[in-house]
N, C-alpha and C positions, 0 to 999 in steps of 0.2 A: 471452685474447681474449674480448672481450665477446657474449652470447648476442646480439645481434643482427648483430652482425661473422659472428659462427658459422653464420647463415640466412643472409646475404646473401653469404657464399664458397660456403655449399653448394650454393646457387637455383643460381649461376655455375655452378661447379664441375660439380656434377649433370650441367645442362643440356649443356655444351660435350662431358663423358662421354658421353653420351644420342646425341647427337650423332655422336660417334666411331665409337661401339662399335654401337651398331643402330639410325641414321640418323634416331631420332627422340626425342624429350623424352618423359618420362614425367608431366608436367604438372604444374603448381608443387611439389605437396606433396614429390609421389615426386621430385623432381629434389631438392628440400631435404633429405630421405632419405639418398638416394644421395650428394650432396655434401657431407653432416657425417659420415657412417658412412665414406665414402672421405678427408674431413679425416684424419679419425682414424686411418686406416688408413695414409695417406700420412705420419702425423707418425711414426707406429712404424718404418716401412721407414724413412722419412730418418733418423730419431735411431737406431735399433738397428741397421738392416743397414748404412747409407751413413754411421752418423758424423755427419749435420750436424745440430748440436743447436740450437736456437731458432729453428728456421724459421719455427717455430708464431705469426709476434707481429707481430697487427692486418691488416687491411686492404693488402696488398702484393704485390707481382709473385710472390714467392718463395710466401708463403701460397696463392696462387691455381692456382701449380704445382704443388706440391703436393696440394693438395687435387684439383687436375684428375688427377695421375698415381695418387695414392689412389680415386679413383673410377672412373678406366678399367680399374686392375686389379681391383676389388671388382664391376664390370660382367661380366668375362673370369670370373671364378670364378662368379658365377651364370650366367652363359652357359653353365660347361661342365655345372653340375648341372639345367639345363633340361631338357635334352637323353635 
């Protein structure tokens, strides 16, 4: 996926997270953040725990869920070390 594919799922991604998880964005940067570090985290859980390997490829419905369900859980685990 190309690095600008890579900010513009995470800006999404983040933001939709941000959203879910504590009702508000965390403002461009932090939402770009949040949504490439949860990319990432959501490609591992999909290919290592779930089995679905190439979710990861461009700009897509699949890419975008992922990356949103990689970012809600990486929200949930600094949520719980907030605290």
């Amino acid at each position: 996926m190309g690095f600008i594919t890579w900010i513009i799922v995470g800006a999404i991604a983040g933001w939709l997270a941000g959203k879910v998880v504590k009702g508000r964005g965390f403002g461009l940067l932090g939402n770009i953040i949040v949504g490439v570090v949860g990319a990432l985290l959501g490609g591992w859980i999909a290919n290592s725990l779930l089995g679905i390997g190439g979710a990861n490829s461009g700009f897509n419905l699949p890419t975008l869920a992922i990356a949103f369900g990689g970012s809600v859980v990486l929200l949930f685990i600094l949520k719980l070390f907030k605290k």
